[in-house]
Backbone as numpy.savetxt, mean C-alpha at the origin, in Angstrom:
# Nx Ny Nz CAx CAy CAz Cx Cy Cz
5.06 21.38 -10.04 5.06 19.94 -10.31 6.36 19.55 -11.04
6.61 18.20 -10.62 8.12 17.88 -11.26 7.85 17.62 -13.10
8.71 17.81 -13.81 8.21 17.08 -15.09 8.96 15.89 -14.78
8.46 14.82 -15.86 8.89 13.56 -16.08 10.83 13.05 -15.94
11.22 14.25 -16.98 12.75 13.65 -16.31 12.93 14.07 -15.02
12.42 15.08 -14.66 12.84 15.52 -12.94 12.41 14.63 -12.04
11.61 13.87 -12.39 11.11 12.78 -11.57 11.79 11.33 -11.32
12.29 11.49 -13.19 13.31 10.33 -13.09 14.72 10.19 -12.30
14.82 11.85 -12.00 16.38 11.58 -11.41 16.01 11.85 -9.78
14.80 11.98 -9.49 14.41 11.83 -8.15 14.98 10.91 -7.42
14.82 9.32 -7.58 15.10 7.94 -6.90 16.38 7.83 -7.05
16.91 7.21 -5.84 18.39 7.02 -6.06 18.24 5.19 -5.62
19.35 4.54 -6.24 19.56 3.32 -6.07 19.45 3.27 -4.23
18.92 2.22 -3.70 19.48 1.36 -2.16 20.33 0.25 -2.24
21.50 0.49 -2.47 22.56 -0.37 -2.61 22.69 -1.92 -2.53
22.61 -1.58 -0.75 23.14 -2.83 0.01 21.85 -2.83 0.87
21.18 -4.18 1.07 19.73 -4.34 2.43 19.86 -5.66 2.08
20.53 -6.40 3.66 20.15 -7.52 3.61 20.11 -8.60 2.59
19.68 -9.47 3.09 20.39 -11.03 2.31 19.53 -11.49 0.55
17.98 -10.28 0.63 17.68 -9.77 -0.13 17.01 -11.72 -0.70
16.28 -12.41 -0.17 15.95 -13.60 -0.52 15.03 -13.50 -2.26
14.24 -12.70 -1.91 13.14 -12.70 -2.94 13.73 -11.54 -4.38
15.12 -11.46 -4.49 15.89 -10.72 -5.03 15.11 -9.80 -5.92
14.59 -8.80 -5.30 13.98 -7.50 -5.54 14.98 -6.22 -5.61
14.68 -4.98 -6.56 15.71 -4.02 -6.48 14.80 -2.95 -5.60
15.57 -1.87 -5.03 15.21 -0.77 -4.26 15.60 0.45 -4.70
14.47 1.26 -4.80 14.80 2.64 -4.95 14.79 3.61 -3.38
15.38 4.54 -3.08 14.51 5.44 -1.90 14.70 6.93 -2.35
13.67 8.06 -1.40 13.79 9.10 -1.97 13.43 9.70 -0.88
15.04 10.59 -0.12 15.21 11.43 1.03 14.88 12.24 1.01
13.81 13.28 0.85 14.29 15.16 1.11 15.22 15.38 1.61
15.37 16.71 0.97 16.45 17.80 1.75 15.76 18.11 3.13
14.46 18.50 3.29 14.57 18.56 4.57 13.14 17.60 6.07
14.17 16.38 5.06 14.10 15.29 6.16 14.83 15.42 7.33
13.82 15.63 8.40 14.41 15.42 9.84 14.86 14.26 10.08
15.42 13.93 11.19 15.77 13.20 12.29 14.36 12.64 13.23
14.19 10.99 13.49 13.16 10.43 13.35 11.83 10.94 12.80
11.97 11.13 11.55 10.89 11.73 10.81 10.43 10.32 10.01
9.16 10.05 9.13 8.43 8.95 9.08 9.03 8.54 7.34
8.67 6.67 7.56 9.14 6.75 6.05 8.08 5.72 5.57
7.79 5.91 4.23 6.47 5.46 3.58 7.22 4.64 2.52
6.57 3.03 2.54 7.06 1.77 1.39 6.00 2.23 0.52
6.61 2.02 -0.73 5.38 2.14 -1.95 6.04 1.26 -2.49
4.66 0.44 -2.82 4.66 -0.91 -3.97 3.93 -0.18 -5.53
4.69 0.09 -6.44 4.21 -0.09 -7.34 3.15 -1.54 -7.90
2.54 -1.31 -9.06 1.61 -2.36 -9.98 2.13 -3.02 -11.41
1.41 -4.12 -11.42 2.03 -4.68 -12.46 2.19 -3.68 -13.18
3.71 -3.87 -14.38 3.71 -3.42 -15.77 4.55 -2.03 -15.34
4.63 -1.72 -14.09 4.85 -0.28 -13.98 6.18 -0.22 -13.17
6.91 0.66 -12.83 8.58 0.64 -12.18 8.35 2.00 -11.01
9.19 1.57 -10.18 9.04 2.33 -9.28 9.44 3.82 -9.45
9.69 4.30 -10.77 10.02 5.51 -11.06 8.74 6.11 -11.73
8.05 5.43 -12.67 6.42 5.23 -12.79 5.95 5.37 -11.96
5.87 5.12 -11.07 4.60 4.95 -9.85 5.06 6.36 -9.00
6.06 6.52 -8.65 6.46 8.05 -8.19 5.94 8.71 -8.87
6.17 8.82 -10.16 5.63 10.27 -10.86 4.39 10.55 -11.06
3.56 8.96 -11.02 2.41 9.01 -11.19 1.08 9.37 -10.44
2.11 9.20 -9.03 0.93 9.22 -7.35 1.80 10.57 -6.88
2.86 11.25 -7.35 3.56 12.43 -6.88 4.02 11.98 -5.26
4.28 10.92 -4.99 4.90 10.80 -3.58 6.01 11.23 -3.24
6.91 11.48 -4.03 8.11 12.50 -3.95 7.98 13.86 -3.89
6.81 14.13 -4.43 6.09 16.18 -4.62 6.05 16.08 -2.80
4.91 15.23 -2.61 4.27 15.30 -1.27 5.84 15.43 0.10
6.57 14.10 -0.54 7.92 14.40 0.65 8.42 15.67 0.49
8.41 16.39 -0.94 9.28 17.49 -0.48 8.37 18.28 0.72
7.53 18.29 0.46 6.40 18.81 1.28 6.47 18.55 2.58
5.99 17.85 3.31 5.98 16.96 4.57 7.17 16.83 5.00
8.47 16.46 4.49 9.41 15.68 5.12 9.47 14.28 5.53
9.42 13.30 4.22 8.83 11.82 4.48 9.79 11.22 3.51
10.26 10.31 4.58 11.85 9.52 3.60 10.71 8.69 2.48
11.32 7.89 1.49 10.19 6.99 1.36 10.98 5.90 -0.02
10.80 4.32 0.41 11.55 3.39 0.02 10.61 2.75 -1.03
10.79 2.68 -2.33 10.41 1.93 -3.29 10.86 0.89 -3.83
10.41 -0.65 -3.39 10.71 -1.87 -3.53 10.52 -1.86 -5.19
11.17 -2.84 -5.77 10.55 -3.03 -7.19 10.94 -3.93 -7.66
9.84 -4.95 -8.32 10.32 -6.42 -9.07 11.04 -5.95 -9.74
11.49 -7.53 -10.24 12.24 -7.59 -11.61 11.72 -8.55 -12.31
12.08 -8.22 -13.58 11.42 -9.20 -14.67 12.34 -10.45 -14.97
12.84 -10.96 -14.17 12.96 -12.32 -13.64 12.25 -12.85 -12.42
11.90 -12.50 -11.69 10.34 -12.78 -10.97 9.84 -13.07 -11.63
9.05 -12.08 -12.60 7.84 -12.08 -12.59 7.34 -10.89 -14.10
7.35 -11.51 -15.06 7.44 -11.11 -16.33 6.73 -9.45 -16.44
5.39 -9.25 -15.59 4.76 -8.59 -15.76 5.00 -7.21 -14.62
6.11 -7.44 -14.12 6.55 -6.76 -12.95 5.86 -6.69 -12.11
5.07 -7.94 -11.59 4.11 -7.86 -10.86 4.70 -8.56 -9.35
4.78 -8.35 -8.22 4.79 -8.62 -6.81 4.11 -10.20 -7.11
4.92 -11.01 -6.17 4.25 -12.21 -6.22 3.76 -12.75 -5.06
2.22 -11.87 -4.94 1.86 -11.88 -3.50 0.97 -12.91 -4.06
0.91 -14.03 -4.25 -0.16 -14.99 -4.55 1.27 -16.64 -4.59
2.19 -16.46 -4.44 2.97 -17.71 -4.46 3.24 -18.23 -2.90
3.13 -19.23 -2.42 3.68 -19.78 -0.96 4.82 -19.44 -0.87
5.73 -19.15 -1.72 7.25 -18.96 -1.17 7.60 -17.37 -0.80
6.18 -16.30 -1.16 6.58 -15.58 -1.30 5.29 -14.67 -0.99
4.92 -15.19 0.26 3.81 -14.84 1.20 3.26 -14.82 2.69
4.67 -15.72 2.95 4.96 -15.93 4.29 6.08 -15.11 5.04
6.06 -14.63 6.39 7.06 -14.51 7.18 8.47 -15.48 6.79
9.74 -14.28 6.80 10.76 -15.15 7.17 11.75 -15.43 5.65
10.79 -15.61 4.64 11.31 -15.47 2.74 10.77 -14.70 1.99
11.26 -14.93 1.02 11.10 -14.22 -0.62 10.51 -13.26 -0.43
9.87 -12.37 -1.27 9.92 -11.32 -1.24 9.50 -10.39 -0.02
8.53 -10.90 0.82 8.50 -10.37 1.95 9.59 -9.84 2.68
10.23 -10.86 2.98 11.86 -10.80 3.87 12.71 -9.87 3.31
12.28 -9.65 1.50 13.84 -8.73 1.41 12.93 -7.45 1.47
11.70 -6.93 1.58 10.94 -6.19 1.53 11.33 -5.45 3.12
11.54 -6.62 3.82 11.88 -6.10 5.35 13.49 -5.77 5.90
13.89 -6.29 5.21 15.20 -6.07 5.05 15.60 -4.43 4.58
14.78 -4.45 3.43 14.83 -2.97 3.47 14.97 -1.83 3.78
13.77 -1.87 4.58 12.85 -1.03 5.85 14.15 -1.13 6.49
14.81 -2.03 6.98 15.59 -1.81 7.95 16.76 -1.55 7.83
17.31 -1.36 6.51 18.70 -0.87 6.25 18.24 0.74 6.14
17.11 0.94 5.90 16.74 2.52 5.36 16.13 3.37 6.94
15.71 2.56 8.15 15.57 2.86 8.97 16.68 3.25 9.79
17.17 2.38 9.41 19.25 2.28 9.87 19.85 3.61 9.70
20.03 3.72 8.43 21.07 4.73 7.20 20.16 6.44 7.92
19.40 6.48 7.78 18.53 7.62 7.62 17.60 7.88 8.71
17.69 7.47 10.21 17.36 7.83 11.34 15.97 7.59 11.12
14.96 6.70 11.18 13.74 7.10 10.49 12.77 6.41 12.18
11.93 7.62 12.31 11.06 6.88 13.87 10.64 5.57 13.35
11.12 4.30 13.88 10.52 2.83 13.90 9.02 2.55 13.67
8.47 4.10 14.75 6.71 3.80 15.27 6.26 4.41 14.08
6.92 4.74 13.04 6.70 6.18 11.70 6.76 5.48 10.53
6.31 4.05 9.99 7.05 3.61 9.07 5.58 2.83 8.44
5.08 3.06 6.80 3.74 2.82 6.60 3.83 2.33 5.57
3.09 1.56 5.00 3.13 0.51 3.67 1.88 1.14 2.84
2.11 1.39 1.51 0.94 1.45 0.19 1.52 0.75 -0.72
0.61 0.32 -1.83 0.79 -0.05 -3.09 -1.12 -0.19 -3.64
-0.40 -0.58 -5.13 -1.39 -0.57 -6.23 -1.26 -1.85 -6.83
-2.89 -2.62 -6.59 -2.83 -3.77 -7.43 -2.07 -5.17 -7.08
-0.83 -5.08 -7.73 -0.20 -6.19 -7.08 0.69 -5.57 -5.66
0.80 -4.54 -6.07 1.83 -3.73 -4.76 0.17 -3.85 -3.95
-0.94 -3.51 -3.90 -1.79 -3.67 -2.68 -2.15 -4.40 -2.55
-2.05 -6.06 -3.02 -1.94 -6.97 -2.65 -0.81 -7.86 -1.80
0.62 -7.42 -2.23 2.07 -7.52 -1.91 1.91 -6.25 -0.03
1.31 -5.12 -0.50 0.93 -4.69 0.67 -0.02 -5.31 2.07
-0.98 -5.85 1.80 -2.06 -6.88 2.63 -1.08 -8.42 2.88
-0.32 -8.64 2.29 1.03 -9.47 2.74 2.03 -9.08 3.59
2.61 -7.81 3.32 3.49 -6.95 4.58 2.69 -7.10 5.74
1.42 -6.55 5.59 1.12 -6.16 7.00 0.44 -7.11 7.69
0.14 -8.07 7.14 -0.21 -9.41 7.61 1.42 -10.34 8.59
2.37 -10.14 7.45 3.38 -11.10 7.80 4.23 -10.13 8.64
4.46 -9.07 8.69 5.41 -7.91 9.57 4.69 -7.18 10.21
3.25 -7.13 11.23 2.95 -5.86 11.38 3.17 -4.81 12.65
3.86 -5.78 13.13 4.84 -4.95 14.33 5.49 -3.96 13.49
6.32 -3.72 12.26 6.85 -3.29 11.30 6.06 -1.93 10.81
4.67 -1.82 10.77 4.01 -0.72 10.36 2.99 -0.40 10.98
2.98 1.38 11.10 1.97 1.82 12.06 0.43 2.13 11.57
0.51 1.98 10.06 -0.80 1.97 8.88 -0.42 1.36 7.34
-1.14 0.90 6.97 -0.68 0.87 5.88 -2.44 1.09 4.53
-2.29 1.37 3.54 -3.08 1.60 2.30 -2.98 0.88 1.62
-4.16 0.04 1.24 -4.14 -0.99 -0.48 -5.03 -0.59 -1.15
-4.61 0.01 -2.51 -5.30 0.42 -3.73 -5.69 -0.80 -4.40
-6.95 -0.95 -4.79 -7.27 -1.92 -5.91 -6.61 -3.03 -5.66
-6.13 -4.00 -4.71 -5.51 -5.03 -3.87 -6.64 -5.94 -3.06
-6.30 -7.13 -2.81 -6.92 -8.01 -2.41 -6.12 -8.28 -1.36
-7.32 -9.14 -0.26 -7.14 -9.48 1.25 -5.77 -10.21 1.21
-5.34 -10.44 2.34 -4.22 -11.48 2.53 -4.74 -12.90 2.93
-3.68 -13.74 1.97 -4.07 -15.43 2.13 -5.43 -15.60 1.43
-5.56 -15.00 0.06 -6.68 -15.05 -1.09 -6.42 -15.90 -1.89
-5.43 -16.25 -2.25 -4.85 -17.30 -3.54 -3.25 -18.08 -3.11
-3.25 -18.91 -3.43 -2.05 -19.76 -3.69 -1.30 -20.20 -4.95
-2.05 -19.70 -5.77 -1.76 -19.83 -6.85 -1.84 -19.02 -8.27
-1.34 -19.18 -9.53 -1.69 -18.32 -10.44 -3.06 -18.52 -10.77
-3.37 -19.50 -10.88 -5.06 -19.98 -11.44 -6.12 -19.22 -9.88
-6.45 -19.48 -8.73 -6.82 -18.99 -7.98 -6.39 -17.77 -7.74
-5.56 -16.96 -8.59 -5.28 -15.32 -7.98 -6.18 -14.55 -9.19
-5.80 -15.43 -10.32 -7.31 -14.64 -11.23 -8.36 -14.64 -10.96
-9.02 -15.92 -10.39 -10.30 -15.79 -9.89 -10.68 -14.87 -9.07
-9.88 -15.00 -7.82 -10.30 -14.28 -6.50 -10.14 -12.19 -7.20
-9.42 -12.13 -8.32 -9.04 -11.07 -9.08 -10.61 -10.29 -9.23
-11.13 -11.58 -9.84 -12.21 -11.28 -10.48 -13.45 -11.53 -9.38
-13.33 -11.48 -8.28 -14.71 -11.29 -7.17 -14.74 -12.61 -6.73
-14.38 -13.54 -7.47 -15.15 -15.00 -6.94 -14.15 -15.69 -6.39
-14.97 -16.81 -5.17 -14.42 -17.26 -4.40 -13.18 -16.75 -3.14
-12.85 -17.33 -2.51 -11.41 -16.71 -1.68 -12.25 -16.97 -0.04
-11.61 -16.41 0.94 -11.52 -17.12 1.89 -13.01 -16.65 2.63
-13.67 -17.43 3.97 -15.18 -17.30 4.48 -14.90 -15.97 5.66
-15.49 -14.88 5.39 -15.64 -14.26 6.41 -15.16 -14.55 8.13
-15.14 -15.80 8.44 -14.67 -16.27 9.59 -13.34 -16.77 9.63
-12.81 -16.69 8.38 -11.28 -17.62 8.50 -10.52 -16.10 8.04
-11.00 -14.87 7.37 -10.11 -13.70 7.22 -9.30 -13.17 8.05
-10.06 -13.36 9.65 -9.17 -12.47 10.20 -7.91 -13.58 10.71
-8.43 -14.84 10.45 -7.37 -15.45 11.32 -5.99 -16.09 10.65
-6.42 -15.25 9.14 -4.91 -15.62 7.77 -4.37 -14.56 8.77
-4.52 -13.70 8.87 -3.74 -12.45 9.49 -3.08 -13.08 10.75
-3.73 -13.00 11.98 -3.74 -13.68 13.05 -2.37 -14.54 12.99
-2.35 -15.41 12.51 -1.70 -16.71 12.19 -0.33 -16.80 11.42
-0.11 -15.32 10.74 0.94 -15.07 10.07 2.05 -14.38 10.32
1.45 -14.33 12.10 3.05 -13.79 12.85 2.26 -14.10 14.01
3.43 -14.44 15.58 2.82 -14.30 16.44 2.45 -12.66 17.17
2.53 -11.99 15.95 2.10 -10.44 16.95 0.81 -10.15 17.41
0.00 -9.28 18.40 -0.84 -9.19 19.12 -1.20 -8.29 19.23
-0.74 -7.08 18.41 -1.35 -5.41 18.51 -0.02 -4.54 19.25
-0.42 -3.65 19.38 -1.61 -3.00 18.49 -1.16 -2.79 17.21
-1.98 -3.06 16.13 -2.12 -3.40 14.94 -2.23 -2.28 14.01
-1.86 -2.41 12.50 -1.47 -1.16 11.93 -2.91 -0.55 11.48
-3.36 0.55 11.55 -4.61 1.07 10.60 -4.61 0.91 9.24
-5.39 1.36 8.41 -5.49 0.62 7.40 -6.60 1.32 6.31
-5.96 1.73 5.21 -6.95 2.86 4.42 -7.05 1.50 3.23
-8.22 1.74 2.55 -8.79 0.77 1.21 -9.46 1.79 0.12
-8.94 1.75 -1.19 -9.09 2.21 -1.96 -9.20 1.45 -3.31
-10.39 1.60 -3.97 -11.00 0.65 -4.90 -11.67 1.74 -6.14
-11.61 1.14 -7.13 -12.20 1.70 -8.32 -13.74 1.00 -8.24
-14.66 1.82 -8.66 -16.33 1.30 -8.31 -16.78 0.30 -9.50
-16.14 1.09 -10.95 -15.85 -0.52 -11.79 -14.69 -0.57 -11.95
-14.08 -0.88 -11.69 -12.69 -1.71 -11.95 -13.12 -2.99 -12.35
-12.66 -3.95 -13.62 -12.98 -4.81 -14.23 -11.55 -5.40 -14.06
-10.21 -4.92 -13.42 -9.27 -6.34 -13.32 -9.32 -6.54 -11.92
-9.36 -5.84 -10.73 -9.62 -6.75 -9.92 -10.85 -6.24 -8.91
-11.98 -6.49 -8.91 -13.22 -6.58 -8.68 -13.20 -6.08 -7.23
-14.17 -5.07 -7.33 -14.33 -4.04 -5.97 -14.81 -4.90 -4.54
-15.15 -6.49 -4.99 -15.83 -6.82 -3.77 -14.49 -7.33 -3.10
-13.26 -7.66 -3.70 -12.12 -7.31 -2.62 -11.99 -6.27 -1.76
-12.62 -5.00 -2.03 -11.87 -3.96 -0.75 -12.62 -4.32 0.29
-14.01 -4.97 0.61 -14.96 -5.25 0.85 -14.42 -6.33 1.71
-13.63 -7.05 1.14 -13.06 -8.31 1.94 -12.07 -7.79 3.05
-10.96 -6.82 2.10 -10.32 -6.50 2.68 -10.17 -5.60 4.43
-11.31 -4.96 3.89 -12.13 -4.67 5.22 -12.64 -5.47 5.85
-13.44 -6.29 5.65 -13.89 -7.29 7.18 -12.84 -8.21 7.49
-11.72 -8.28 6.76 -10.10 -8.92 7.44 -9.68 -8.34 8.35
-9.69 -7.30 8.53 -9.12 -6.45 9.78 -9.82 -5.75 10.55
-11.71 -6.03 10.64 -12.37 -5.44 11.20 -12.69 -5.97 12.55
-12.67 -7.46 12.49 -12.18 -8.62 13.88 -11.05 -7.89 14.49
-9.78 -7.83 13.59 -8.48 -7.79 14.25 -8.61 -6.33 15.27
-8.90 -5.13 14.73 -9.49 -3.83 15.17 -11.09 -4.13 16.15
-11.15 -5.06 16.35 -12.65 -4.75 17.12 -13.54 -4.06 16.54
-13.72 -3.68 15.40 -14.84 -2.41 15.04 -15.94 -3.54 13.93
-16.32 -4.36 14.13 -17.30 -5.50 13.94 -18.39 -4.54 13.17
-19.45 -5.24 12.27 -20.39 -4.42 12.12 -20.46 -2.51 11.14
-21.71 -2.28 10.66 -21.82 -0.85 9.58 -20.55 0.48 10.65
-20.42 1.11 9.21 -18.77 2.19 9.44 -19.70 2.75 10.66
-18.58 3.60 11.82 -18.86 4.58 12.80 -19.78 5.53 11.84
-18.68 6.38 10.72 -19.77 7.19 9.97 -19.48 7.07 8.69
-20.12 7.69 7.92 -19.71 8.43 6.43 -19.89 9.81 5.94
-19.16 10.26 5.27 -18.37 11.46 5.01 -18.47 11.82 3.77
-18.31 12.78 3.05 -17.49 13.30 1.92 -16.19 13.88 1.96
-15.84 13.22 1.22 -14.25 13.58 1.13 -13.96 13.98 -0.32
-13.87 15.63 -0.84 -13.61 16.16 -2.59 -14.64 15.42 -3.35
-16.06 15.35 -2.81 -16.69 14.31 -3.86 -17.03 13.11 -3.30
-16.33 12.21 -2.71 -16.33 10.88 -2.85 -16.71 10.52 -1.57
-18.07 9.50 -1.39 -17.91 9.11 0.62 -16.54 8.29 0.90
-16.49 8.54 1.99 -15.76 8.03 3.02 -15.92 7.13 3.91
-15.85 5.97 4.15 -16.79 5.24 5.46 -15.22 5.04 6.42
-15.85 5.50 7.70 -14.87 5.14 8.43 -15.13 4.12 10.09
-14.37 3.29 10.16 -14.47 2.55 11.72 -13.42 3.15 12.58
-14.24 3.80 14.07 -13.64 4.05 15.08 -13.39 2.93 16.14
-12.72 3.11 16.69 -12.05 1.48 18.19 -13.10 2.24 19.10
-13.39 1.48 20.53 -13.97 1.99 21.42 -13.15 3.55 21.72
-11.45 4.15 21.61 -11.34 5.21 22.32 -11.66 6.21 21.21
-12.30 5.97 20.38 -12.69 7.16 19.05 -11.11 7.01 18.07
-10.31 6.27 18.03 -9.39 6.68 17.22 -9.71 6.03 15.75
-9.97 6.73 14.58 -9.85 5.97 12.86 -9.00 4.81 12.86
-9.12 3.71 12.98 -8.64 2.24 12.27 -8.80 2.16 10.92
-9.82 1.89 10.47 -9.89 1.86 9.32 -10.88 2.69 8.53
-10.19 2.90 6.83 -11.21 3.81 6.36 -11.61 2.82 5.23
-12.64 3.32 4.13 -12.82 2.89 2.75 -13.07 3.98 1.92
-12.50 3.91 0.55 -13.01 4.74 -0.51 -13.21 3.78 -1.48
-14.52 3.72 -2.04 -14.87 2.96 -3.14 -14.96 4.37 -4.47
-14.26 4.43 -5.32 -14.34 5.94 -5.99 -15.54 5.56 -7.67
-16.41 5.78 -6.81 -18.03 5.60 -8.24 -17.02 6.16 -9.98
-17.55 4.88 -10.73 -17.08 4.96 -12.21 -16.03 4.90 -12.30
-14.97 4.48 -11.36 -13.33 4.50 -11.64 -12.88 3.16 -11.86
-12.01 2.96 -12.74 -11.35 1.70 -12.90 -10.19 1.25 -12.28
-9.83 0.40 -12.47 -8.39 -0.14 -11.89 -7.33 1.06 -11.98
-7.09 1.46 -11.17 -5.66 2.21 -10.77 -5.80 3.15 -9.27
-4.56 4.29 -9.58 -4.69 4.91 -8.53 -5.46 6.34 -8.52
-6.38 6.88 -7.63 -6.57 7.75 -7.74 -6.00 9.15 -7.77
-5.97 9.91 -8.44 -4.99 10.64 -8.11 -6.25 12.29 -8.79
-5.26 13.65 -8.04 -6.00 14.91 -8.48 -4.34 15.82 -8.87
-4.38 15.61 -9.93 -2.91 16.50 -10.73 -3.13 18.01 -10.23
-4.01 18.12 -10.62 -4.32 19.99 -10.65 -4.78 20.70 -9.65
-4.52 21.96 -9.76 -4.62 22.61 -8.38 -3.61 22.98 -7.21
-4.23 23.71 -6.33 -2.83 23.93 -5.28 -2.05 22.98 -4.68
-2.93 22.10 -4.40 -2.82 20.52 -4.04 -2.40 19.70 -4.95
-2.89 19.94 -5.79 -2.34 18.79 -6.72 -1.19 17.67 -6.79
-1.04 16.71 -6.82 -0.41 15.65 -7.19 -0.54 14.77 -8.09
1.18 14.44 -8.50 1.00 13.45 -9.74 0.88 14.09 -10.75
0.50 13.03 -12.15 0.26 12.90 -13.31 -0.41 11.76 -13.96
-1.42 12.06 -14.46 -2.17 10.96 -15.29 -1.06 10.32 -16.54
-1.95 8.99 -16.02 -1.15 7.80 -16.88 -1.71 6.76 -17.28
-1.60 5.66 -17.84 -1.67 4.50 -17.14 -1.74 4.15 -16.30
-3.27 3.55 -15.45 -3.20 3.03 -14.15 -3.46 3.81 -12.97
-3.29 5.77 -13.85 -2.76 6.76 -12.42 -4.14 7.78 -13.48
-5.07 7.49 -12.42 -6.29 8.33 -13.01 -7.02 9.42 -12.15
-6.99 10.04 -13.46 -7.25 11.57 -12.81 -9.05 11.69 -12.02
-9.62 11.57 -10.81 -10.70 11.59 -10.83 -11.03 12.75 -9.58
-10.08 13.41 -9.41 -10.62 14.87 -8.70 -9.89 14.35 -7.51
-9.78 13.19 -7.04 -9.02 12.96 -5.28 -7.62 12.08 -5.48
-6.88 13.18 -4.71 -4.95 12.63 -4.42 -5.09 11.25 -3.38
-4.99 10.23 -3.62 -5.61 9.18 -2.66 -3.98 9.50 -1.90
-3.09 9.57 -2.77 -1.53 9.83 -2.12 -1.85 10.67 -0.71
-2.35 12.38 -1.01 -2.47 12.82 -0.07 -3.33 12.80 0.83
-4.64 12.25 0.50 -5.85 11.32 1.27 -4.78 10.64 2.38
-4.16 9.56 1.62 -3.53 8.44 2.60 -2.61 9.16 3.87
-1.40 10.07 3.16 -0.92 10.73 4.14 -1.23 11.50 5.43
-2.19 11.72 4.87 -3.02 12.61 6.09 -3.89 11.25 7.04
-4.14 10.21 6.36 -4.96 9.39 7.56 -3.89 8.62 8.51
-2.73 8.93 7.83 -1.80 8.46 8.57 -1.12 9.80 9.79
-1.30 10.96 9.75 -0.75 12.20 10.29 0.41 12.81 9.93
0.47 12.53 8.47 1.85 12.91 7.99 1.52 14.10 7.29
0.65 15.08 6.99 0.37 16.11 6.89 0.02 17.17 7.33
């Protein structure tokens, strides 16, 4: 496992990407033995936390050395947004085309550019406001990604505002089962095939309320065709699993609701497997959701 400064000198600056609207900074982090169209993974950090935090904390840099997985870390600034939080709840900065979205994509594509990365190979996570800022990517770009993961994150097109993003934070109110899938729908003209999609929730989490992953799932359960109770459920290290198959058997979407966990990311430090480090936010509860995610994506 890396220690803490080894982790810090992991990320290297991304210079130059685009016109950069929603003026966000970028970290990325190549392996040595990153192939040639080999896959690259966006991580959104959570409020309060920096994208050098959130690496050390979910071990997504352990895992690339591992795998061979480029992987680009967007990160506010505290001129945004005091709390370093993604401002996936503002109109200017939730739509196709601006603010932070746009330089979010801009990104992707200077790093797809620079570093040979397969187009069809390219997957979105975050935590909190990053999995909320995430359910915005893949809503507004999803030609752009072939899966993406939201930790403790809420649906896309939930709030417009600061006053309505606490609420909907906190379980109540936000959009009717019949209008979810069509915020998506409506926020690009794309048509599929559409990115898969892992959900990961703390069972109490008290800042943003588990009946979002809940939402977040029947948002893309229209878009996926898989309507109606999971194909099956599973154990996965402990924890069920519910998963929806498409008519040809392929996983679309999964859920982990993780019983007694609070707001953050899941993570398992110890062991052969192991990833990460407990922190703030980055809690130790026996499952690497990092390497969970990777693998539902086939990057393991």
């Amino acid at each position: 496992m890396p220690t803490f400064s080894d982790s810090n000198d992991r990320l290297t600056v991304l210079k130059k990407f685009g016109t950069d609207p929603g003026s966000l900074h970028a970290d990325i982090y190549i392996p040595k033995n990153f192939a040639k169209n080999g896959p690259l993974v966006v991580v959104l950090h959570g409020s309060t936390q920096s994208a050098e935090s959130y690496d050390h904390g979910s071990g997504w840099s352990t895992l690339a050395d591992e795998c061979g997985i480029a992987l680009l870390y967007p990160e506010q600034r505290k001129t945004n947004n005091p709390l370093s939080s993604f401002n996936w709840f503002k109109s200017g900065d939730t739509e196709r085309g601006g603010g932070e979205p746009l330089s979010i994509r801009h990104m992707i594509k200077q790093v797809v550019e620079d570093h040979a990365i397969d187009p069809s190979r390219v997957f979105i996570t975050g935590l909190s406001s990053g999995g909320a800022m995430t359910s915005v990517m893949l809503a507004t770009y999803p030609e752009v990604f072939a899966g993406g993961a939201i930790i403790a994150g809420l649906p896309y097109g939930s709030a417009d505002n600061m006053m309505e993003a606490m609420v909907r934070m906190k379980g109540y109110g936000g959009p009717s089962d019949s209008k979810l899938d069509s915020l998506v729908r409506d926020a690009s003209t794309f048509d599929g095939p559409w990115p898969t999609i892992s959900v990961w929730h703390g069972g109490s989490d008290t800042t943003v309320n588990n009946a979002n992953a809940d939402s977040i799932v029947r948002q893309w359960q229209k878009i996926h065709k898989v309507e109606g109770p999971p194909t099956r459920v599973e154990e996965v290290d402990g924890f069920p699993r519910q998963v929806w198959c498409n008519d040809e058997g392929r996983e679309v979407i999964e859920e982990y609701i993780i019983k007694g966990m609070g707001h953050g990311t899941p993570i398992m430090a110890e062991g052969d497997e192991g990833l990460g480090e407990e922190d703030r936010f980055m809690l130790e509860v026996g499952i690497s959701s990092t390497r969970r995610i990777a693998h539902f994506w086939g990057l393991t």
